[in-house]
KOLLO-442252 format. One record per residue (C-alpha): chain; residue in three letters; x negated, y, z negated. Coordinates in Angstrom, 2 decimals, decimal comma, m for minus. Example, Ala and Ser with C-alpha at 12.3 -4.5 7.8 and 13.67 -1.06 7.14 Angstrom:
// KOLLO-442252
<atom chain="A" res="ALA" px="m12,30" py="m4,50" pz="m7,80"/>
<atom chain="A" res="SER" px="m13,67" py="m1,06" pz="m7,14"/>
// end
This chain:
// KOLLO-442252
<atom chain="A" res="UNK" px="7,54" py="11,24" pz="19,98"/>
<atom chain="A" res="UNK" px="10,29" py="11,28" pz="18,00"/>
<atom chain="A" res="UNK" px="12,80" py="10,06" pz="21,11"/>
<atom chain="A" res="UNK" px="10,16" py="7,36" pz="21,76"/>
<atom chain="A" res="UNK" px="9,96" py="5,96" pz="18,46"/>
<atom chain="A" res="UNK" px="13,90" py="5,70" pz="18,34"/>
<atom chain="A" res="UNK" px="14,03" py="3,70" pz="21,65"/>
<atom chain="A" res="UNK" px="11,23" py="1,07" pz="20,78"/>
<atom chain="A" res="UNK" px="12,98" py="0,63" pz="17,53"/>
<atom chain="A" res="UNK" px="16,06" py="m0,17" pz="19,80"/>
<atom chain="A" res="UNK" px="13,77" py="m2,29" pz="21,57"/>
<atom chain="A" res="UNK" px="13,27" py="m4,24" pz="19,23"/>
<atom chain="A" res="UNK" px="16,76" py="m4,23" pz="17,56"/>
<atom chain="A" res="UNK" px="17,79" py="m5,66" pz="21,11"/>
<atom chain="A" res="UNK" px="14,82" py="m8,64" pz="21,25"/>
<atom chain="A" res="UNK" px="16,08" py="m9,76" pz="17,46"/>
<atom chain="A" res="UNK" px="19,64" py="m9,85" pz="18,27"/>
<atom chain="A" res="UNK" px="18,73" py="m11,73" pz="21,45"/>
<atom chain="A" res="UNK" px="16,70" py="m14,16" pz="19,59"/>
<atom chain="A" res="UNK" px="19,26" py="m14,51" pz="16,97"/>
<atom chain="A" res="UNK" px="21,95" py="m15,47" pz="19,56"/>
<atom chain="A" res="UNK" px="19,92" py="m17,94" pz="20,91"/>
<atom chain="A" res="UNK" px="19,01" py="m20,26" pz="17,93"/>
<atom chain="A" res="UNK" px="22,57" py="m19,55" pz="17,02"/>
<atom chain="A" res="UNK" px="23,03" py="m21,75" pz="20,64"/>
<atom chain="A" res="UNK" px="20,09" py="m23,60" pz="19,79"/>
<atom chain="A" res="UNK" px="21,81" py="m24,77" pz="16,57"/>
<atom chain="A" res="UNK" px="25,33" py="m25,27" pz="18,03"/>
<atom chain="A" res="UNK" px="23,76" py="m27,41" pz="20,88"/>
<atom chain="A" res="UNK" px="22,05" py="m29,86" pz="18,31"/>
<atom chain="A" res="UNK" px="25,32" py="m30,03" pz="15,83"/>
<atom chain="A" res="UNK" px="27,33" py="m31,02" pz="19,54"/>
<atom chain="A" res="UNK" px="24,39" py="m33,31" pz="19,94"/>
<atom chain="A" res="UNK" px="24,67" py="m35,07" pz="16,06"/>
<atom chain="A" res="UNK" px="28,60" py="m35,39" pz="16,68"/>
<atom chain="A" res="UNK" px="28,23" py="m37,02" pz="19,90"/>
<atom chain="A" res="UNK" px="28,32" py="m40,97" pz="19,91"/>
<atom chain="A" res="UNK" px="25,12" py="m42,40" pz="20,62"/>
<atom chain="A" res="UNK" px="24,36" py="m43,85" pz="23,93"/>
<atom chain="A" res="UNK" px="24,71" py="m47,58" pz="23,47"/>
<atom chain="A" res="UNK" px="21,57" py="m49,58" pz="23,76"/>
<atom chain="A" res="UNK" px="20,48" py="m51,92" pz="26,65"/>
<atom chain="A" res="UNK" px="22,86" py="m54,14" pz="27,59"/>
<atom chain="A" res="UNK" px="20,37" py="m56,95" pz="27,22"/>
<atom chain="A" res="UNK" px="19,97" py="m56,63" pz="23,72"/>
<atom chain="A" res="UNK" px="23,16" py="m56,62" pz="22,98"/>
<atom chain="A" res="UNK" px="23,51" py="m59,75" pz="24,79"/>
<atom chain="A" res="UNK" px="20,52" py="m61,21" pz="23,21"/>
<atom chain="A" res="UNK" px="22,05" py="m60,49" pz="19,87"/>
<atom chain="A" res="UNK" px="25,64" py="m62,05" pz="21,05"/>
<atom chain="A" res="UNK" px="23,77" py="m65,44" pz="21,97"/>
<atom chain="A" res="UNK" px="22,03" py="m65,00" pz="18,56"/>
<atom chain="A" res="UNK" px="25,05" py="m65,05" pz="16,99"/>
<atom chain="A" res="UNK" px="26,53" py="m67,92" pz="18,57"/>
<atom chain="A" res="UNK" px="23,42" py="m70,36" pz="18,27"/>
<atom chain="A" res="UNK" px="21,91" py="m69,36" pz="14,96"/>
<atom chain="A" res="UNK" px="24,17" py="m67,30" pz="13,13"/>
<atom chain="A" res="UNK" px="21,51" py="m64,39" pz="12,98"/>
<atom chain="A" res="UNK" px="18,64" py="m66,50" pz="12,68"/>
<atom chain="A" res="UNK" px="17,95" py="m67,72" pz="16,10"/>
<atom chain="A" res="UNK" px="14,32" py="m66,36" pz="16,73"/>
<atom chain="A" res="UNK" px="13,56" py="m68,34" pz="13,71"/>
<atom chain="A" res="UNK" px="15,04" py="m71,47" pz="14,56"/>
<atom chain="A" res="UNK" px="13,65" py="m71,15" pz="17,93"/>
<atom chain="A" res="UNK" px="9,72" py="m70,83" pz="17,13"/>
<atom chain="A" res="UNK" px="10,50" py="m73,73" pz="14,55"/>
<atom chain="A" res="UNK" px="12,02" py="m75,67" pz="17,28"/>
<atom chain="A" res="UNK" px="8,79" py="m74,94" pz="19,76"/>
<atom chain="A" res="UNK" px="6,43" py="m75,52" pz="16,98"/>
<atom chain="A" res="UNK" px="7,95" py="m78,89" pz="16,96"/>
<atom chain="A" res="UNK" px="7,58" py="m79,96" pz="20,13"/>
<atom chain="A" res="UNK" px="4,39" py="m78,59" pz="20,59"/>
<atom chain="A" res="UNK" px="3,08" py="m80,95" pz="17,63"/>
<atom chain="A" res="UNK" px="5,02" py="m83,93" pz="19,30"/>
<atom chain="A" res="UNK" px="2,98" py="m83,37" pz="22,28"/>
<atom chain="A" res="UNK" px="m0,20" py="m82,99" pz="21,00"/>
<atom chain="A" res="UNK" px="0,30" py="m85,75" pz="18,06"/>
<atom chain="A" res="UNK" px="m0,35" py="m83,32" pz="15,76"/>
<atom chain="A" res="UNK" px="2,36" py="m85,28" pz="12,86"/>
<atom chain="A" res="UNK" px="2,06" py="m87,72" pz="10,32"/>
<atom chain="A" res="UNK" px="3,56" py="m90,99" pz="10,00"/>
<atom chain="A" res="UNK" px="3,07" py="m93,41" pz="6,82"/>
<atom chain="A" res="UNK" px="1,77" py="m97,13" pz="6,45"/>
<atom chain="A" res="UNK" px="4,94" py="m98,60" pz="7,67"/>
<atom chain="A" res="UNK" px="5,84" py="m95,84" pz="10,58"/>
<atom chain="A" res="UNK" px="7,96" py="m93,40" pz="8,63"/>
<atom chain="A" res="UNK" px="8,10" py="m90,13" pz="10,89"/>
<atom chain="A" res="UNK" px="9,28" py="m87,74" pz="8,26"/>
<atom chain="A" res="UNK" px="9,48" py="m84,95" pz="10,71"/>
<atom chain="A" res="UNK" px="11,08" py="m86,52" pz="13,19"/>
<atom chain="A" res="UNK" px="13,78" py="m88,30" pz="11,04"/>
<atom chain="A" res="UNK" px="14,96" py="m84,87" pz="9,02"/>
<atom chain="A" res="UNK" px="14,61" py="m82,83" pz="12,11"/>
<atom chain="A" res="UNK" px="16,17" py="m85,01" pz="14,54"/>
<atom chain="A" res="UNK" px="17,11" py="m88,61" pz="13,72"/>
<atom chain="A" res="UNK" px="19,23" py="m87,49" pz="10,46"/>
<atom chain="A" res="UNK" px="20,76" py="m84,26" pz="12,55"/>
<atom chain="A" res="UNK" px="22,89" py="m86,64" pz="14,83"/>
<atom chain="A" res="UNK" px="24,75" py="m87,90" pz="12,39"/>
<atom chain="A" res="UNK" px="24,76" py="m85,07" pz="9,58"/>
<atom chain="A" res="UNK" px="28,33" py="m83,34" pz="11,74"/>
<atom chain="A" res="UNK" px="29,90" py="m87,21" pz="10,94"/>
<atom chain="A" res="UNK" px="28,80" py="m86,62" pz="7,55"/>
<atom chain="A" res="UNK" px="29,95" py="m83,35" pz="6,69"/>
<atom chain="A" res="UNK" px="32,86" py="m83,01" pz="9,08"/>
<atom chain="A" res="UNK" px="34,30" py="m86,63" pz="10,26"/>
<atom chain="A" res="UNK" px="34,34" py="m88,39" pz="7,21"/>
<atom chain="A" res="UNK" px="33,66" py="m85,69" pz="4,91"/>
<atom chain="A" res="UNK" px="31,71" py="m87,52" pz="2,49"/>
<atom chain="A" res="UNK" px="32,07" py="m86,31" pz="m1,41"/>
<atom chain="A" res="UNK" px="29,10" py="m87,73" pz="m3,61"/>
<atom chain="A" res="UNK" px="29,18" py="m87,58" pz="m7,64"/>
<atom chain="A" res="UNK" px="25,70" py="m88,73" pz="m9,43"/>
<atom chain="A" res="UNK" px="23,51" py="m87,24" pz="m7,16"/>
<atom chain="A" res="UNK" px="21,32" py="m85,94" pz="m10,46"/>
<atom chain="A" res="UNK" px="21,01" py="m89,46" pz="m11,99"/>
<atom chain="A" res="UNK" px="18,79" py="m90,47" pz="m9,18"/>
<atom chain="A" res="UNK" px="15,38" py="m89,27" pz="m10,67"/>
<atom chain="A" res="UNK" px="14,02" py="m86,52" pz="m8,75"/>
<atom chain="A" res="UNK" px="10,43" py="m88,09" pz="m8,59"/>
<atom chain="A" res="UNK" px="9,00" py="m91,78" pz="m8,71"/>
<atom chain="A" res="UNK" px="10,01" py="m95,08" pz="m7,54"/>
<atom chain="A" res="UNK" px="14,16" py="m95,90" pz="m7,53"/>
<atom chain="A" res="UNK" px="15,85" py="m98,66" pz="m6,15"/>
<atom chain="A" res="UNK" px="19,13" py="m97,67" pz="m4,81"/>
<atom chain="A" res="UNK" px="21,63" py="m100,68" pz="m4,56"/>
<atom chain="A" res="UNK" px="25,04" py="m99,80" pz="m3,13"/>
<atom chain="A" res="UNK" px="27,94" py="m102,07" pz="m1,03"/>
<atom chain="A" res="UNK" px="28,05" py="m102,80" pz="2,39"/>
<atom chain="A" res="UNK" px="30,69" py="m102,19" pz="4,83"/>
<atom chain="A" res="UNK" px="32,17" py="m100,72" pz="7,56"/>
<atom chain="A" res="UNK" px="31,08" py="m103,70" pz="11,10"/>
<atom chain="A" res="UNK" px="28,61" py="m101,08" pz="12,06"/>
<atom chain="A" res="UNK" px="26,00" py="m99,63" pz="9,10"/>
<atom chain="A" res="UNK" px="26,95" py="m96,05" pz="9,17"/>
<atom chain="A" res="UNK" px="27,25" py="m96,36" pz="5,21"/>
<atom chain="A" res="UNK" px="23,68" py="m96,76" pz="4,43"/>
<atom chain="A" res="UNK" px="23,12" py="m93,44" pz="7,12"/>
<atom chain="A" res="UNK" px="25,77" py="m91,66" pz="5,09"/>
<atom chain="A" res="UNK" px="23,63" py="m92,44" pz="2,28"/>
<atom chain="A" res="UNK" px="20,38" py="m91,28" pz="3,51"/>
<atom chain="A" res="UNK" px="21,69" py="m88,04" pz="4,21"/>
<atom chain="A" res="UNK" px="23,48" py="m87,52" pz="1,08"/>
<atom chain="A" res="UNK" px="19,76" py="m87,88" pz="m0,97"/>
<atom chain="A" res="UNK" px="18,01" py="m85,60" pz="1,91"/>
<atom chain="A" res="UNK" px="20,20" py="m83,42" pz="2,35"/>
<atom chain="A" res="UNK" px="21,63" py="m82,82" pz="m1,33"/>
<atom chain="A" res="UNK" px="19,98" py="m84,15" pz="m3,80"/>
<atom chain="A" res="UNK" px="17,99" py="m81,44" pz="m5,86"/>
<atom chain="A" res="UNK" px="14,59" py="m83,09" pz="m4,82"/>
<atom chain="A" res="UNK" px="15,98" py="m83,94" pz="m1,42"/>
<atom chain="A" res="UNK" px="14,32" py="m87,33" pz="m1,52"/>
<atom chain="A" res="UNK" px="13,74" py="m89,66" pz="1,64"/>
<atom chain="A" res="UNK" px="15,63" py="m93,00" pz="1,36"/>
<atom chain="A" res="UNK" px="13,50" py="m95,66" pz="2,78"/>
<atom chain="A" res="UNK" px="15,61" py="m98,92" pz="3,49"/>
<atom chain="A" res="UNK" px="14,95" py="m102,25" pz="3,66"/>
<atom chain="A" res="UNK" px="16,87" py="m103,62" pz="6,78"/>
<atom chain="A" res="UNK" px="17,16" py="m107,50" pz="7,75"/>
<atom chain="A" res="UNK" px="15,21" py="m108,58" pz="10,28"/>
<atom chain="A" res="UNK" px="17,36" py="m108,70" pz="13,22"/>
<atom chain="A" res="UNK" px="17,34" py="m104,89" pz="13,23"/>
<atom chain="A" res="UNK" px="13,33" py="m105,15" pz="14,54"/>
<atom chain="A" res="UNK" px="13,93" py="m107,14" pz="16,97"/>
<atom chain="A" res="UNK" px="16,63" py="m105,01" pz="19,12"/>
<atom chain="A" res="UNK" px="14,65" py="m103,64" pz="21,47"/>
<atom chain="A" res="UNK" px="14,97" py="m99,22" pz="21,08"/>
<atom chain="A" res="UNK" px="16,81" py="m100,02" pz="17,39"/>
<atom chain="A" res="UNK" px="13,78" py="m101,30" pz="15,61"/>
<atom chain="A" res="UNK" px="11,55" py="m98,21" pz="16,64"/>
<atom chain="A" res="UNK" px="13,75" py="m95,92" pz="15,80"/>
<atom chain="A" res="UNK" px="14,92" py="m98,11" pz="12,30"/>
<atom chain="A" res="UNK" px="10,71" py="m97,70" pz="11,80"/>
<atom chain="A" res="UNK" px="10,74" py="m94,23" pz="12,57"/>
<atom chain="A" res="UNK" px="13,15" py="m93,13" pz="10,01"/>
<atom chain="A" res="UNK" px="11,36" py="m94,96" pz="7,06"/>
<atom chain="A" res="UNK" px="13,16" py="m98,64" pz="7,41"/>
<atom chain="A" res="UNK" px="11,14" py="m101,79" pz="6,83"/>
<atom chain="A" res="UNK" px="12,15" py="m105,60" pz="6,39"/>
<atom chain="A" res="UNK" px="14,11" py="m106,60" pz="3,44"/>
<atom chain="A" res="UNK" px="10,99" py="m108,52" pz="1,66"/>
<atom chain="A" res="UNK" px="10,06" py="m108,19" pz="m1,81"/>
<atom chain="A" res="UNK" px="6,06" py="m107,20" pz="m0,63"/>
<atom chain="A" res="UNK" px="7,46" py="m104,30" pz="1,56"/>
<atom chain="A" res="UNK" px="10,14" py="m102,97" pz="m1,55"/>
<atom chain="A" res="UNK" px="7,20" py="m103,65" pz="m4,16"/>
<atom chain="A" res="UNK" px="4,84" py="m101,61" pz="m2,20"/>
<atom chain="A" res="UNK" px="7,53" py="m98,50" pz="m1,63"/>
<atom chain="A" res="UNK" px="8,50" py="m98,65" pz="m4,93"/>
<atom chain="A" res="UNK" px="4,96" py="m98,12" pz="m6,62"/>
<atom chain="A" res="UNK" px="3,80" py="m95,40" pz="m4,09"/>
<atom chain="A" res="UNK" px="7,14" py="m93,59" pz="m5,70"/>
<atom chain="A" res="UNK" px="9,63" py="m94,23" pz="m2,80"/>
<atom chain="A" res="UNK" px="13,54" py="m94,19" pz="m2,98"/>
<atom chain="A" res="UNK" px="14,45" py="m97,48" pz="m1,82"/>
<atom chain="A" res="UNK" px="17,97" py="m99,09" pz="m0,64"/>
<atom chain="A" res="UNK" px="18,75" py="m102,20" pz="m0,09"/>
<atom chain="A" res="UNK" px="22,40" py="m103,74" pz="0,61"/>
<atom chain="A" res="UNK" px="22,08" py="m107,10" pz="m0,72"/>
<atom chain="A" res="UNK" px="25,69" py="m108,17" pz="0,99"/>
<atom chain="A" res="UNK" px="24,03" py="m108,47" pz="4,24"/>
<atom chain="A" res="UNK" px="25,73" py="m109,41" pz="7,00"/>
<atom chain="A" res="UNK" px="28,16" py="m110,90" pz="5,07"/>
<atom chain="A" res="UNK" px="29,84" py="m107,34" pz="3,56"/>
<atom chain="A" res="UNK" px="29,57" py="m104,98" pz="6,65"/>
<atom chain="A" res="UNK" px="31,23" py="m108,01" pz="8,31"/>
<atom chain="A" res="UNK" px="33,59" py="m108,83" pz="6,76"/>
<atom chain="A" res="UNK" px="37,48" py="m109,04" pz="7,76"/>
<atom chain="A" res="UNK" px="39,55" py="m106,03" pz="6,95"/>
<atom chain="A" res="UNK" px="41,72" py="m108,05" pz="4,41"/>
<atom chain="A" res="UNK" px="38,88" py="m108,70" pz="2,16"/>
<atom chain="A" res="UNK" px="37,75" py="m104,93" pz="1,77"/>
<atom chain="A" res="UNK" px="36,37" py="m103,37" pz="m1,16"/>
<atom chain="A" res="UNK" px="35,56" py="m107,24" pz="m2,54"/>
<atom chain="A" res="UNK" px="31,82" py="m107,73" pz="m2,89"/>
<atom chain="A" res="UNK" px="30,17" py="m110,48" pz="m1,80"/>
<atom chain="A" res="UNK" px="27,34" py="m112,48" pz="m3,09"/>
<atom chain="A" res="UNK" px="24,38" py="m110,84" pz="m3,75"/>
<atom chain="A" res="UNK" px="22,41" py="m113,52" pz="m2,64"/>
<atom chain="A" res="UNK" px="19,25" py="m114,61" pz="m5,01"/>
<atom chain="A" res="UNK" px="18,26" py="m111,42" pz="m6,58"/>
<atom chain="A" res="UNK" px="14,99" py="m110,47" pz="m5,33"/>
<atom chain="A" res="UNK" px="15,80" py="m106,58" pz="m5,01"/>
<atom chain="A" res="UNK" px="15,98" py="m107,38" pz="m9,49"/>
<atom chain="A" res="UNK" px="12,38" py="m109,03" pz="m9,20"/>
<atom chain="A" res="UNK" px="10,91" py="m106,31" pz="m6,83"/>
<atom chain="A" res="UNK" px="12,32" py="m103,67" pz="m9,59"/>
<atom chain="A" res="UNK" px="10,96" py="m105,71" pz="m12,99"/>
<atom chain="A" res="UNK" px="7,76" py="m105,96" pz="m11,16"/>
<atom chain="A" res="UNK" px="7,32" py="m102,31" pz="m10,57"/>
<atom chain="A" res="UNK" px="9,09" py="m101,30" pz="m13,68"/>
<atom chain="A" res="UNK" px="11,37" py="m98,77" pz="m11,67"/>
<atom chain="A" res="UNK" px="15,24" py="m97,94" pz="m12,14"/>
<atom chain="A" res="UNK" px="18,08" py="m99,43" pz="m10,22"/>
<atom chain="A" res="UNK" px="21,03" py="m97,43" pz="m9,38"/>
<atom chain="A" res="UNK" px="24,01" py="m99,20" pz="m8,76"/>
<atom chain="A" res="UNK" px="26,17" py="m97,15" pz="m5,93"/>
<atom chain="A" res="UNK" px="29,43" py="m97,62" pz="m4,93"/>
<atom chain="A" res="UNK" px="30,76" py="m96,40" pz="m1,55"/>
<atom chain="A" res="UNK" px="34,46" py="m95,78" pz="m0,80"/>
<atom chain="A" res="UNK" px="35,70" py="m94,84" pz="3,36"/>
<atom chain="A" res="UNK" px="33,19" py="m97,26" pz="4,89"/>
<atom chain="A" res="UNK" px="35,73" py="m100,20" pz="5,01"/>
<atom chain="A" res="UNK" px="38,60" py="m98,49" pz="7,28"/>
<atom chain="A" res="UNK" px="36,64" py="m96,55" pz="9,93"/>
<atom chain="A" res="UNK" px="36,38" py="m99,77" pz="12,06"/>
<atom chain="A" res="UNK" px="39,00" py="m102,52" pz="10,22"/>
<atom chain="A" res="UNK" px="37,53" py="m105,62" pz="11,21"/>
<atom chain="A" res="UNK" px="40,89" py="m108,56" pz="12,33"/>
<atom chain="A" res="UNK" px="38,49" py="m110,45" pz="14,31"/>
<atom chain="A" res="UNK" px="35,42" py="m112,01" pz="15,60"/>
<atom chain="A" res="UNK" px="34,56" py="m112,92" pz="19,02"/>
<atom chain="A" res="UNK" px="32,09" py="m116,14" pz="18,07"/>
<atom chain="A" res="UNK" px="31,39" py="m117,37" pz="21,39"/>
<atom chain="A" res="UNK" px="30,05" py="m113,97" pz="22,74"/>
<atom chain="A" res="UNK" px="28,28" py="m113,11" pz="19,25"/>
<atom chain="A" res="UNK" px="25,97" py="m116,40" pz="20,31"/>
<atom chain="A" res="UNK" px="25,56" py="m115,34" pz="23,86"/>
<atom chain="A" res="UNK" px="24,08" py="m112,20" pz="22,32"/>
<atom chain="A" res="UNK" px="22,07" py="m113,19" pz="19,39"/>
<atom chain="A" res="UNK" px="24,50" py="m110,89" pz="17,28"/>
<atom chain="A" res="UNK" px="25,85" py="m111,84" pz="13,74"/>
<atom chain="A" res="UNK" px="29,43" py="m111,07" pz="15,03"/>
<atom chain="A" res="UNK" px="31,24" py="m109,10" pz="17,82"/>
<atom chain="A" res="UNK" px="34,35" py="m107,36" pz="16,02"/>
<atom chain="A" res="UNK" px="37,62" py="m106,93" pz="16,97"/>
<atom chain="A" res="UNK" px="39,27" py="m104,02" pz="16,08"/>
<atom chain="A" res="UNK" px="42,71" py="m102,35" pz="16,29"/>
<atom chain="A" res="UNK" px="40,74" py="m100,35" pz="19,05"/>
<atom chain="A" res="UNK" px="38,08" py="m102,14" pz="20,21"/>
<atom chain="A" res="UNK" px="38,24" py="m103,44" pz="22,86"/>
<atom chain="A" res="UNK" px="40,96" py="m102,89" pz="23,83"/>
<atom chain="A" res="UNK" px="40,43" py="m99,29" pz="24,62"/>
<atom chain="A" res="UNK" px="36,92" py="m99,95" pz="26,09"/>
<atom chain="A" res="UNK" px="34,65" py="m97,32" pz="24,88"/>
<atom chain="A" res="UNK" px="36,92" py="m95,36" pz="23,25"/>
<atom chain="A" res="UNK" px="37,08" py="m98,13" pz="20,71"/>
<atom chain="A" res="UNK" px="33,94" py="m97,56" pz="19,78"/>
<atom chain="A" res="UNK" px="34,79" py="m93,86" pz="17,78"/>
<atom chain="A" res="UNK" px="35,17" py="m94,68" pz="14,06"/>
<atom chain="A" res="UNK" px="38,63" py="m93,55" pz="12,44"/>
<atom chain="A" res="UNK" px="38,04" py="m90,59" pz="10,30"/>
<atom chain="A" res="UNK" px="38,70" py="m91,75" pz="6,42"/>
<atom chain="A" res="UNK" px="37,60" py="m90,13" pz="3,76"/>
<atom chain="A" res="UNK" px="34,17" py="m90,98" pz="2,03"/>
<atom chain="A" res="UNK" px="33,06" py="m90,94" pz="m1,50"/>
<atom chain="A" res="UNK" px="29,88" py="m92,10" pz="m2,48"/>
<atom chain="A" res="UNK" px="28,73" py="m92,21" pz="m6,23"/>
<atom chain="A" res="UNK" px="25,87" py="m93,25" pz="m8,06"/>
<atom chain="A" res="UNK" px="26,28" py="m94,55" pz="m11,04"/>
<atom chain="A" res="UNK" px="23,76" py="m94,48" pz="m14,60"/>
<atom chain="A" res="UNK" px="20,45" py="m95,85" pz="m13,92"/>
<atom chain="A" res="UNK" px="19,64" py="m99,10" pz="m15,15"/>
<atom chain="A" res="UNK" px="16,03" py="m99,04" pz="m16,80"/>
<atom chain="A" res="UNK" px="13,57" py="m101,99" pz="m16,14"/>
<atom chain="A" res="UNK" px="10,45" py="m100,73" pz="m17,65"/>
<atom chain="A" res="UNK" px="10,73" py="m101,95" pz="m21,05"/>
<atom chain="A" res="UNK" px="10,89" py="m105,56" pz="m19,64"/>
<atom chain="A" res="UNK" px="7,17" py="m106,92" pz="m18,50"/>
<atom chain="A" res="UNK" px="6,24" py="m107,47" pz="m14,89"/>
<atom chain="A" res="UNK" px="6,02" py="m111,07" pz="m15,24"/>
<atom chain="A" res="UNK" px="9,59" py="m110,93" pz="m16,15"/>
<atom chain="A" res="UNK" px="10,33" py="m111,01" pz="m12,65"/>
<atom chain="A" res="UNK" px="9,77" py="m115,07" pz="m12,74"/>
<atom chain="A" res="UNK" px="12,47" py="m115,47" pz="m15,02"/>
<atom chain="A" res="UNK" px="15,63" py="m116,43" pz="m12,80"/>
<atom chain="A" res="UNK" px="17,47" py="m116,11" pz="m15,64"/>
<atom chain="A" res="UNK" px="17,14" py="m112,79" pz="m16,06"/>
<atom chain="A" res="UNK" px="16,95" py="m111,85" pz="m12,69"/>
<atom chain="A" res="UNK" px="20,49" py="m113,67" pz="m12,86"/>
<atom chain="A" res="UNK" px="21,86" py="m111,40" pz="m15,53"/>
<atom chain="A" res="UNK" px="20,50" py="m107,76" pz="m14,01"/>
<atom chain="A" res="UNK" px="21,97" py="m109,23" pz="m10,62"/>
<atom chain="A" res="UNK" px="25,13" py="m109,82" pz="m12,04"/>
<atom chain="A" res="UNK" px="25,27" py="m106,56" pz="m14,55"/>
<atom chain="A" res="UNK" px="24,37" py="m104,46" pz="m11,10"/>
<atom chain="A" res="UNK" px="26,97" py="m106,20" pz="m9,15"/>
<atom chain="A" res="UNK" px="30,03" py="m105,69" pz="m11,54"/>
<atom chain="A" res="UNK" px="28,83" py="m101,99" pz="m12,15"/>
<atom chain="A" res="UNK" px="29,07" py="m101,36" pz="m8,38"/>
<atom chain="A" res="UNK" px="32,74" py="m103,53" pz="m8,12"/>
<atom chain="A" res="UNK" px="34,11" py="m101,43" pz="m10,84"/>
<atom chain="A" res="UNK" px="33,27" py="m98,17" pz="m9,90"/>
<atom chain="A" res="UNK" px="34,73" py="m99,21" pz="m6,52"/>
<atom chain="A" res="UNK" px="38,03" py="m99,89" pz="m8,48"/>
<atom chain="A" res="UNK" px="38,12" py="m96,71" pz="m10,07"/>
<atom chain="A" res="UNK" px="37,35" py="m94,97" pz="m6,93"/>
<atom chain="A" res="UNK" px="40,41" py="m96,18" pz="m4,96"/>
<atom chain="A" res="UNK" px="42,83" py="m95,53" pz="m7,90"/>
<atom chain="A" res="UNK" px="41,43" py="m91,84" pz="m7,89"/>
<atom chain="A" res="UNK" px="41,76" py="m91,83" pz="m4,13"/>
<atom chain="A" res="UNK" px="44,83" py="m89,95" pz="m2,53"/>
<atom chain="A" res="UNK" px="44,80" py="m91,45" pz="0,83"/>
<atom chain="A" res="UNK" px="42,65" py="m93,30" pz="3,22"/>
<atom chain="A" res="UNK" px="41,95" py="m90,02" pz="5,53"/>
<atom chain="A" res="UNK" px="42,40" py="m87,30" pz="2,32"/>
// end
């Protein structure tokens, strides 16, 4: 009994140890396993994640459902468009996305006064105009979407050629443009709108290269009578860069009646190097607007009083020249 007893108790002794040794390997095996380097994922997630990188920074799923929703609303109509045709989505999502990488790396447009546009109600933005083609007033829409704390929508009045190119004048529509009439600016300015208007015309953005940076008349005033009327602010704006990206030495007259075109410019590249003539030179833009100048104290019928509409021209005019003054003295270089 005795002997018996002994050799089960051996028995046993044995079945520990062996059970000992093997979650001793048991353990070993899953600190070899924890060491080990993990066995790299799919390799189509990891390319997923490279083109993610490369097309949205990390964010591409994101920008990709946005970019579906929005063309699934385009085809089913599903958007909104305003009195006059203003496609808000369509103009911040697409129209104002061609030119924001000529904003922001071309011409590298600087603004200053950005917070003395008032971030809601009507404003009537009055800058210069230059440049043979209109890329300033562009520049200047995306500098109040894009960065203004409120990121307003610049709706601008445009002269009436612009409507009737055929392609231009839905798309000038489409991004919030109407005709440069004081019912249209009247009617913007008391639903709240940001306006612009360019009262050189024609006669600034085509003008020669040797008279740059000198305003020209700004005609009879009736952006002045469209702002006493409404009682909203004007905001003179000068804009520096838009004069030397296409330095006008010439007009071809004969072929600028052939067309039914104000002018046909002659540049120092175009045309002689065909379409390549046709890429602006890179300056440098600045683009500042100045203290607003406050029309509500004066009565609506005010606006009647050419007088006064003579003076507020005038003050708005010289406030715009002299900034531009100040602007090239503090200017480095043409393309700095």
């Amino acid at each position: 009994m005795a002997a018996n007893s002994a050799q089960a108790t051996e028995s046993e002794a044995s079945s520990a140890s062996e059970a000992e040794a093997e979650a001793d390997a048991e353990a070993e095996t899953e600190a070899d396993d924890a060491s080990a380097p993990s066995a790299p994922a799919r390799p189509r997630f990891d390319m997923i994640d490279t083109v993610g990188r490369l097309i949205g920074g990390g964010d591409w799923e994101r920008r990709a459902s946005r970019g579906l929703a929005f063309l699934r609303r385009r085809v089913t109509g599903d958007y909104e468009i305003d009195e006059f045709g203003f496609d808000r989505e369509l103009t911040e999502n697409v129209l104002l996305s061609l030119f924001r990488p000529l904003y922001e790396r071309y011409f590298r447009v600087e603004t200053r006064g950005l917070e003395r546009v008032p971030d809601k109600g009507g404003v009537l933005i009055v800058a210069n105009h230059s440049g043979t083609l209109p890329l300033d007033a562009i520049m200047t829409q995306i500098a109040l979407a894009d960065h203004h704390p409120a990121h307003r929508n610049l709706r601008m009045l445009a002269a009436d050629v612009v409507f009737t190119m055929p392609f231009v004048g839905e798309l000038a529509r489409k991004a919030g443009h109407t005709l440069a009439c004081n019912p249209d600016a009247e009617r913007l300015l008391t639903a709240g709108e940001v306006v612009g208007v360019w009262p050189e015309g024609f006669k600034g953005i085509g003008k020669p290269f040797a008279d740059r940076y000198r305003l020209q008349r700004f005609g009879r005033g009736g952006f002045v009578s469209a702002a006493l009327r409404t009682g909203t602010p004007i905001v003179p704006t000068a804009i520096v860069g838009a004069e030397e990206i296409y330095p006008k030495i010439g007009d071809i007259k004969p072929l600028a009646r052939l067309l039914g075109v104000p002018y046909v410019p002659v540049t120092p590249t175009f045309p002689w190097l065909g379409p390549l003539g046709l890429i602006p030179l890179p300056s440098k833009w600045y683009i500042a607007f100045g203290e607003p100048i406050d029309t509500s104290a004066y009565d609506p019928g005010s606006a009647d009083d050419p007088m006064l509409v003579f003076n507020l021209t005038d003050q708005v005019r010289e406030t715009i020249q002299d900034t531009l003054y100040r602007l090239l003295l503090q200017r480095r270089s043409v393309f700095f």
